[in-house]
N, C-alpha and C positions, 0 to 999 in steps of 0.2 A: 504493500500500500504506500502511496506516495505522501510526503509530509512536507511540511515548509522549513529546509535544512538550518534556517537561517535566525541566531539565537539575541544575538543584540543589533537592533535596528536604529538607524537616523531618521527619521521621520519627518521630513523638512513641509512646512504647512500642517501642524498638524492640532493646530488650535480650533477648531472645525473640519463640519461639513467631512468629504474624502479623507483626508487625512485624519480626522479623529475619531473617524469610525474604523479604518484600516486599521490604526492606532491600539483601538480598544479591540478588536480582533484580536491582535500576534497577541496583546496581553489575553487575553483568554486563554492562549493555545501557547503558555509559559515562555513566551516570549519578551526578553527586556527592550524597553523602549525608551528613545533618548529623543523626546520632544521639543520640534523647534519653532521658534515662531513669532512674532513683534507683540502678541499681546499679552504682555505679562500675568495680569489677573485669571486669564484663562488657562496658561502653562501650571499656576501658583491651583487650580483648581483641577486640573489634571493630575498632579502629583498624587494633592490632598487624596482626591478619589477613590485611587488605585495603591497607593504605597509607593515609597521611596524605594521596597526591592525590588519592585516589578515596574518602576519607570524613570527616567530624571525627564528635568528641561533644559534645555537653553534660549536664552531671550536673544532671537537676531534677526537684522533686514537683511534680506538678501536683494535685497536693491543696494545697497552698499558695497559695489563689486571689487574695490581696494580692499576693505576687511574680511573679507569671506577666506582669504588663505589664514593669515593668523588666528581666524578662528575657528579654522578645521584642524589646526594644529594643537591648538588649544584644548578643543572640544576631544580629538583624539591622545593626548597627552592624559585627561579626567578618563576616558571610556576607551582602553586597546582592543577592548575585544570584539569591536565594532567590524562584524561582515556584514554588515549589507545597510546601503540609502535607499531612503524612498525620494522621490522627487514631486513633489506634489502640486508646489505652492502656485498657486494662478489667481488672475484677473481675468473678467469678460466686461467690456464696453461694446458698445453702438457707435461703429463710425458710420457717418453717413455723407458721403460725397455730391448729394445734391445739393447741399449749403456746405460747401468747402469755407467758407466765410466764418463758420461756425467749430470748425473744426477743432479739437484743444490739444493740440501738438503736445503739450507736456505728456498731457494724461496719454498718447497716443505710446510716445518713448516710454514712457514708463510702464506700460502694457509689456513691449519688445522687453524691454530689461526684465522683469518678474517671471513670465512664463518663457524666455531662451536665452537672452543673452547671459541671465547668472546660471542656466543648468550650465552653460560650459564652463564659468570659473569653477562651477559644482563641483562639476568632474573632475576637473585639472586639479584640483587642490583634495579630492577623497582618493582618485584611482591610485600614485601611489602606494597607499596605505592597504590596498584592496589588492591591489598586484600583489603586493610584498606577502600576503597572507599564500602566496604560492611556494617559498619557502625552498622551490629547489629541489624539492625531494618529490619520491613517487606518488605521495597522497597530501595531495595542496588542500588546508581547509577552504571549504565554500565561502563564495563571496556572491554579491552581487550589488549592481545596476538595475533599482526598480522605478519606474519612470510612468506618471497618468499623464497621457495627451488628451484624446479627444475623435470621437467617429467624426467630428467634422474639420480632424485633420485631412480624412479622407475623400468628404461632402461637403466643401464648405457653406456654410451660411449667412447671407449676403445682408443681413441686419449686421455681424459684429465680422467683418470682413480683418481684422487685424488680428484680432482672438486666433482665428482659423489659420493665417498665416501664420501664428508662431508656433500653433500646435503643430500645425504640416511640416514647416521647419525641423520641431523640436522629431516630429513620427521620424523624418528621413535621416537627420543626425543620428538614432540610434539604431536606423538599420547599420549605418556606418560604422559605427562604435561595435557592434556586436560583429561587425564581420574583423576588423582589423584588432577586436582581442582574441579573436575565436583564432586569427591566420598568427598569432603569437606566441610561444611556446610558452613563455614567463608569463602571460597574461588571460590564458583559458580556461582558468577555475574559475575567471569574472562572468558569471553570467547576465547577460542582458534583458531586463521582465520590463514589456511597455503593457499597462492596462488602456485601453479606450473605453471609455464612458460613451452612453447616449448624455443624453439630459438626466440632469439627479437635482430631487429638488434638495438645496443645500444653498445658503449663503448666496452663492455664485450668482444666482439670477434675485435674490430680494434684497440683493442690494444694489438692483438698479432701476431706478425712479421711474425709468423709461418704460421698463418691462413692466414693474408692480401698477403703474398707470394703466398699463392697457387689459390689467387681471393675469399677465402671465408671469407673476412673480413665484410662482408653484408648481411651473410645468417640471415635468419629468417622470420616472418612476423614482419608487421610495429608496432612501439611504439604505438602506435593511436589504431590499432586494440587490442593489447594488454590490451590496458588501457580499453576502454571500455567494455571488456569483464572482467576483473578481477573486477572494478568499479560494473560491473551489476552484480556478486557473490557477492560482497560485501554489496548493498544495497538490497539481497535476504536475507541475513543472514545465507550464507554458511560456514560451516567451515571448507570443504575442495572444493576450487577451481582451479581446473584444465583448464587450458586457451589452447586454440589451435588446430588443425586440427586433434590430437590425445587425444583429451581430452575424448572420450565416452570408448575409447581403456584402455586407465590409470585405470578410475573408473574398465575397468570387471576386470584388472588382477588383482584389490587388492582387489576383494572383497571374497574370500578367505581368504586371511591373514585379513583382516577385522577381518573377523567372528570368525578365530582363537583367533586372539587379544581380541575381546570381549568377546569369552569364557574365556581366564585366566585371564582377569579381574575379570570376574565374579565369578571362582570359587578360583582365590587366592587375591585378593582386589587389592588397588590402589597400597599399600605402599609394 
């Protein structure tokens, strides 16, 4: 029977919503968790919950993409036994390019930074640590790369058109990342888990004005349902799971580009 190898986790976004239900999962399934996340009364209430031996916190933005190495260094200096990150933390806005006039540039960058551009300081500042857990020898303890994108990395939708873009971004970096650790001798105990969500109702949509305005601050299926279903890819040892009513749909339209992908792996290597 298959299990989830994987015993002290990072948790990044996991003050809510995905990530605190995932969160509360591995802890069910004696799993230590080291929760991350900017809002402290909620980390401070996380701990409270569950116990200090079955969880810690760390308070951090990862929009702060200078401090994100000294504080994985940190972080893993308090917790070595850290195999495996999850990648969670996002944002979804409403760009709408028919009043470009209106547009909020900030908020648009700071979209891009939250959900891609700190998963690569992510990475670059945990894989290290993750490699290293290979050790050299014939039996490398497990590690991994656990990453939520989104089925409209795959579909995008044309209400939160930048949302889409950085999950699509983020989907295609980790086919990338999973072929050039897998093509690595020192690097293929890292295994690579991306979950795709449909819609989950969580945070993500009631906290935006635009949506709760129009009654759709609730769409989705339930956190619950989510969980269990991404949980049960998880302890199958998938490593790509697609969650949701459209999940059989996702797998056909990419299994073309799959096969493409696989070919130029294959015929021009990882690097």
């Amino acid at each position: 029977m298959s299990s989830f190898p994987y015993k002290n986790v990072v948790v990044i976004g996991a003050t809510s919503g995905i990530g605190l239900a995932l969160a509360e999962r591995m802890i069910e399934n004696g799993v230590f968790v080291i929760g991350v996340g900017r809002r402290k009364e909620r980390l401070d209430e996380f701990v409270s919950k569950h116990g200090a031996d079955k969880c810690a916190a760390s308070q951090f933005d990862i929009t702060d993409l200078e401090s994100i190495k000294p504080w994985v260094e940190g972080l893993l200096k308090q917790h070595p036994d850290v195999d495996a990150v999850l990648l969670n933390s996002g944002i979804q806005r409403t760009l709408n390019f028919t009043k470009p006039q209106e547009i909020d540039l900030a908020r648009v960058h700071q979209e891009i930074t939250t959900n891609y551009t700190s998963y690569i300081t992510l990475l670059a500042s945990f894989l290290p640590h993750l490699q290293a857990r290979g050790g050299g020898g014939a039996a490398p303890r497990p590690a991994a790369v656990l990453a939520v994108t989104s089925g409209l990395a795959v579909v995008p939708l044309a209400r939160c058109g930048n949302y889409c873009a950085t999950k699509a971004a983020l989907h295609s970096l980790l086919w990338s990342l999973r072929a050039q650790l897998a093509g690595d001798a020192g690097s293929r105990h890292v295994r690579v888990v991306e979950i795709l969500p449909p819609a989950v109702r969580t945070e993500l949509h009631t906290q935006q004005p635009d949506l709760v305005a129009r009654g759709l601050g609730d769409i989705g299926i339930s956190l619950r349902e989510f969980t269990d279903e991404a949980w049960a890819g998880l302890t199958r040892g998938d490593d790509e799971i697609p969650v949701g009513p459209r999940r059989e749909q996702l797998v056909k339209m990419e299994e073309g580009r799959r096969l493409a992908f696989q070919g130029m792996v294959k015929d021009a290597g990882t690097t």
